[in-house]
Each structure stands twice: as C-alpha cells, then as structure tokens.
C-alpha positions as CSV (number, residue, x, y, z in Angstrom):
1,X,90.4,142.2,96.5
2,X,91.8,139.8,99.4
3,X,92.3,136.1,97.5
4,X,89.7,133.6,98.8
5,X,91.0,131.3,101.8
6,X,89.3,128.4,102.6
7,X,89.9,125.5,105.2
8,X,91.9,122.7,103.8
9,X,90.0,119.5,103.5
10,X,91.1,116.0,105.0
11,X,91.8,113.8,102.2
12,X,89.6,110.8,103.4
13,X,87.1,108.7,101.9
14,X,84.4,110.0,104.4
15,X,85.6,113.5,103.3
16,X,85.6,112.9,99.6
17,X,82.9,110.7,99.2
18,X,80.7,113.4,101.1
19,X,82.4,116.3,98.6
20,X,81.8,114.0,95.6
21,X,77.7,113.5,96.2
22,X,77.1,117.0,97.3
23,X,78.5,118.0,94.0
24,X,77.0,115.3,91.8
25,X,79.0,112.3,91.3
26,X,76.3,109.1,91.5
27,X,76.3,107.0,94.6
28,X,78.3,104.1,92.3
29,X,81.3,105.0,92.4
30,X,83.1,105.8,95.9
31,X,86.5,106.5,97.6
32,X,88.7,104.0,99.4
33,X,91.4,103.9,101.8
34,X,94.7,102.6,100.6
35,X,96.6,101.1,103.1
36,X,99.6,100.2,100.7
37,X,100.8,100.3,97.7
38,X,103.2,97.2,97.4
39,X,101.3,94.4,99.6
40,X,98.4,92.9,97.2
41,X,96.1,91.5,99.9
42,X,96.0,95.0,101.1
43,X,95.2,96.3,97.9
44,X,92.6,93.6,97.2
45,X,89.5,95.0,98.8
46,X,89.5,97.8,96.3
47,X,87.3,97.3,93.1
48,X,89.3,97.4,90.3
49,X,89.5,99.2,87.9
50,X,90.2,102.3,90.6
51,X,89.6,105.2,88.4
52,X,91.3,107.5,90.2
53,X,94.6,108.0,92.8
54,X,93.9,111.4,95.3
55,X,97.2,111.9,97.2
56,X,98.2,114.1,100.1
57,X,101.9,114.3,99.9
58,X,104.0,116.9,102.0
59,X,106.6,118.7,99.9
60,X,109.7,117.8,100.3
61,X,113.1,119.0,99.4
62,X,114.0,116.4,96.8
63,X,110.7,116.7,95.0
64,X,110.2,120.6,95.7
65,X,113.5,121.1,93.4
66,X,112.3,118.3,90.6
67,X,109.3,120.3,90.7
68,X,111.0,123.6,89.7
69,X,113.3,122.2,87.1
70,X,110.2,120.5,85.6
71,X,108.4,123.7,85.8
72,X,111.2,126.3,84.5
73,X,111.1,126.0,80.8
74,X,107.0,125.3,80.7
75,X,104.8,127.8,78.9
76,X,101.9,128.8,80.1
77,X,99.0,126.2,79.7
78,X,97.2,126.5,76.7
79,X,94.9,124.2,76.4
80,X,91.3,123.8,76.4
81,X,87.9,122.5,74.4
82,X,86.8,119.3,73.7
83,X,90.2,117.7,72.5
84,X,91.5,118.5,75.5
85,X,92.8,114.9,77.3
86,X,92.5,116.1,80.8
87,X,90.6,119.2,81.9
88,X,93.3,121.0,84.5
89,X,92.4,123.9,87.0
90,X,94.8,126.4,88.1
91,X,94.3,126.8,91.8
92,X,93.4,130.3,92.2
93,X,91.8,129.6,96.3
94,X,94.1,129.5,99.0
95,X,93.4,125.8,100.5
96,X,91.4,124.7,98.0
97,X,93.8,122.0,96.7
98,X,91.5,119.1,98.3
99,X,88.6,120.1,96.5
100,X,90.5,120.6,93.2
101,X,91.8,117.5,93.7
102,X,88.5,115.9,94.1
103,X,87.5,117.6,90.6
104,X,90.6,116.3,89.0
105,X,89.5,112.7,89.9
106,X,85.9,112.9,89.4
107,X,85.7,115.0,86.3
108,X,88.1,113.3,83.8
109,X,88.8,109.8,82.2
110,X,86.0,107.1,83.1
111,X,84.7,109.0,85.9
112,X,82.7,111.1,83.9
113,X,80.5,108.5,82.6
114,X,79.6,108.6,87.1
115,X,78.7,112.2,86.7
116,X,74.8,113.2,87.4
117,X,72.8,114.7,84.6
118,X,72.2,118.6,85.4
119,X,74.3,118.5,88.7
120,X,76.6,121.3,89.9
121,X,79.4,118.9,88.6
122,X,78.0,118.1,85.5
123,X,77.9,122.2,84.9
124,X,81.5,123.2,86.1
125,X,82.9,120.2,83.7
126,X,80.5,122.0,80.9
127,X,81.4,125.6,82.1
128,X,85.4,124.8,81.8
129,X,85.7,122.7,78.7
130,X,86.0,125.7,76.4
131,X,87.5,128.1,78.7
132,X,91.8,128.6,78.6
133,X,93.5,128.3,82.2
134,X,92.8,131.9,83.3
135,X,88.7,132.0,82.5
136,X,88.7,128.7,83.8
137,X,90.1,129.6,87.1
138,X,88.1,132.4,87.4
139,X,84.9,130.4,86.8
140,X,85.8,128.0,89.7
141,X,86.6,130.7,92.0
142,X,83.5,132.6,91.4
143,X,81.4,129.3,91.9
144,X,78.8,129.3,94.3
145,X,77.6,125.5,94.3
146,X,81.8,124.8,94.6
147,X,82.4,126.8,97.4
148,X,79.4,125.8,99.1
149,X,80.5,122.0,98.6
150,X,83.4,122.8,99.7
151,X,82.3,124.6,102.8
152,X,79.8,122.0,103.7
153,X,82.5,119.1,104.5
154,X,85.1,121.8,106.1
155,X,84.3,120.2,109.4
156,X,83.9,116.4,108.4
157,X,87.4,114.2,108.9
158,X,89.0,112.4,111.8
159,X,91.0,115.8,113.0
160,X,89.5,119.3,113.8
161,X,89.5,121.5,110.7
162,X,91.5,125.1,111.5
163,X,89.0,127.9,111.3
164,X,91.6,130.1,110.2
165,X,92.6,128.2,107.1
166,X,96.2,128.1,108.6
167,X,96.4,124.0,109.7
168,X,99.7,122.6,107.8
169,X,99.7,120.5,105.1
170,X,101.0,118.8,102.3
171,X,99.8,119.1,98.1
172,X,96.9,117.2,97.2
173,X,97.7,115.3,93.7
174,X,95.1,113.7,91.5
175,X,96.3,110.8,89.5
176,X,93.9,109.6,86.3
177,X,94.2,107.4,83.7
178,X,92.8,109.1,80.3
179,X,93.0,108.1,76.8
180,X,95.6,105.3,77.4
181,X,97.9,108.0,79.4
182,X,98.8,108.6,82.7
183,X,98.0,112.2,84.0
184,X,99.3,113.8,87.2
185,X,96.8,116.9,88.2
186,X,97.7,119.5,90.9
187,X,96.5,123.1,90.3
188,X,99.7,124.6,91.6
189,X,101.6,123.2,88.8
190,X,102.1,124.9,85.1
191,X,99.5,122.5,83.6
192,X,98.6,119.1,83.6
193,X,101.4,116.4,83.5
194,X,101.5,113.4,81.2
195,X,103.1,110.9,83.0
196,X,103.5,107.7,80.7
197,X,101.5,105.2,78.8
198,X,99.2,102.3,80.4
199,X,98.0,99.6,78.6
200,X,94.1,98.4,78.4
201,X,94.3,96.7,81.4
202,X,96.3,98.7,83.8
203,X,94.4,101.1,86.1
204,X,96.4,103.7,88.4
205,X,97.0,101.2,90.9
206,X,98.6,98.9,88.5
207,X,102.5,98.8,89.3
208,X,103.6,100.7,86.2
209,X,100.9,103.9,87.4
210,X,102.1,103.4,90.9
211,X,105.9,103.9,89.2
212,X,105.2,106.3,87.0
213,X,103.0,108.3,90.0
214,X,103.0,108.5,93.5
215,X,106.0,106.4,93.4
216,X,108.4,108.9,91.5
217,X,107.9,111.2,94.3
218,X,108.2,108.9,96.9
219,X,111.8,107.7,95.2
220,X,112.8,111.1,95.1
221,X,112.6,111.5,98.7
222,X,114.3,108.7,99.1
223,X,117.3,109.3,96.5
224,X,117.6,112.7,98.4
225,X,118.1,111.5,101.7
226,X,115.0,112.4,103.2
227,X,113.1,111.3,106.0
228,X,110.3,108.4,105.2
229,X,107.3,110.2,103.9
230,X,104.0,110.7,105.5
231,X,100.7,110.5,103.1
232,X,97.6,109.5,102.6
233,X,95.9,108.0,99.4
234,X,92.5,107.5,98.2
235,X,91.3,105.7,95.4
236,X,88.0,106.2,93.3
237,X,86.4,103.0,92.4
238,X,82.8,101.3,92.0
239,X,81.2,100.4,95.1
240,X,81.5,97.3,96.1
C-alpha cells in the first residue's frame, strides 16, 4: 500500500489556529507570531504563560549530524499509558509533520485542560494514551476526523500550498513544558526528548526553554559555520 502523502502545512497562527478549532481545542487559547526571541518588547504582546513553542526549522548540517549521534544508541520508544509525561507520535504520513506538530502542542502539558469535551481531539488524546509507538501511529494514520483537519487548512497560509505534496521545507518541532520538564516533540525522532528542567515560573519562552530549545539548534548552526537560519515560530497562549 502507497504511504499517505499529504500537503505540508504553513506553520502560522492563521493556519494553526484554524487546525486547532476544527479539531477541538476551545476558542481560549490561540497561536501567535513570534517575531523574536531575544528583544522583550517584541515578546511582550504574547500572554504568558505561552504553553506551547511550534517551530519550522530547516535541517541543517550541524544539527542533522547532532541529530544522528543523539539518535544512534536510542531504543525504540516504549512508552505509553497514563504515566506517560508526554504523549509522542511517530510520523508515519509523508508531510504531516505540521499537523503532528499541532498535536504535540495542543495535546500535552496545560493545553489539555483547553481541550473540548467529546471532540475529535479529545478522542485521538483518549485513543493513544494506552497505545505503544507502533499502534499509536497506526491509529493517527487511519484517522478520519485527522486527515480531514488536516485537509481542510491545506490551502489556508500566506503562500500557495503544492498540490503534489512536493513544496520544500524544513521539520516542524513542538516545544512543551510538562511536569516541571522541558520536552522537544518531532515525530521523525526516536521518541520524545527531555530537554531540561524549568522552574514554576518559567514557560517555554522563558530564556532557560529558549536555551535549552530552539536555541540549541540555532547555536549549532552557528558553531558549524552555517548560514543564518531561516524559521518561523508560534506560540500557544490564552487569548488576549
């Protein structure tokens, strides 16, 4: 059977936020633009706590080779149920890493308390919580109300979606803060990726997230001699 290809998603808020209610995520929370990540009266018209990071970050050589030696000696991901910190989906559909991305973000740490009763979200968070990686991959891709989210904002964004599926781009990245931990989520990697502790009052904008995060990969980059990086980030917050 030919994998699934779908068209990748623009990661902007009008994107996302559209993805998020069609799904089921109440109208209180919402995605913003962030225009930087160092200059505070740039970050300022954000609501804090933001809840969530969603990052489109091409891959670059530096990071592509910290991403394989991180990778090398991981087992496959075992975990799963209700003790599970973060709930992590191997990305089984070609281009779906926006909308995975958007799942990462929306359906773990405080997020979830945003998430409609009976929604199509509120099922897929029920549906994968005791499943292990493989089940749970297969649940997402054989999701109806997923794919049709998905489809339904394949055209919405500032640039013309490729019908094909073929339109370059870079890895989408969730970043959430859950039980006191920061958690990197992308569902081409082995499993979900502790990333450090935050105190009480540090959200994943705070500067040690921002370090610990998007940040690291942006350094590495950097310490590699590579060009500046182009990306775009989102952050889920309360409306303001």
């Amino acid at each position: 059977m030919e994998q699934k290809r779908w068209v990748m998603l623009e990661n902007n808020p009008d994107v996302m936020n559209q993805l998020a209610t069609k799904l089921g995520l109440s109208s209180d929370l919402q995605f913003y633009d962030v225009y930087s990540l160092d200059i505070p009266e740039l970050l300022a018209d954000i609501p804090r706590p933001a809840l969530a990071l969603l990052v489109i970050i091409p891959l670059t050589p530096a990071w592509d080779r910290s991403r394989k030696a991180e990778d090398a000696d991981k087992e496959p991901y075992t975990g799963s149920g209700p003790d599970e910190p973060v709930i992590w989906f191997k990305q089984t559909i070609g281009h779906a890493c926006g909308s995975i991305g958007l799942l990462h973000s929306v359906i773990n740490g405080p997020a979830v308390d945003f998430i409609k009763r009976d929604s199509d979200l509120a099922a897929i968070r029920s549906l994968a919580i005791p499943l292990d990686m493989t089940k749970r991959a297969e649940m997402l891709y054989h999701s109806e109300p997923f794919e049709f989210a998905h489809k339904s904002v394949e055209q919405a964004g500032d640039s013309a979606a490729d019908p094909t599926g073929e339109r370059e781009g870079g890895h989408f990245v969730s970043f959430v803060k859950s039980g006191g931990k920061l958690w990197e989520l992308e569902g081409s990697r082995m499993g979900p990726l502790e990333r450090g502790s935050l105190a009480d009052h540090e959200d994943v904008l705070s500067p040690r997230a921002l370090d610990m995060g998007i940040k690291r990969i942006i350094n590495l980059n950097a310490e590699g001699g590579g060009e500046d990086l182009l990306f775009s980030c989102i952050a889920l917050a309360r409306r303001s």
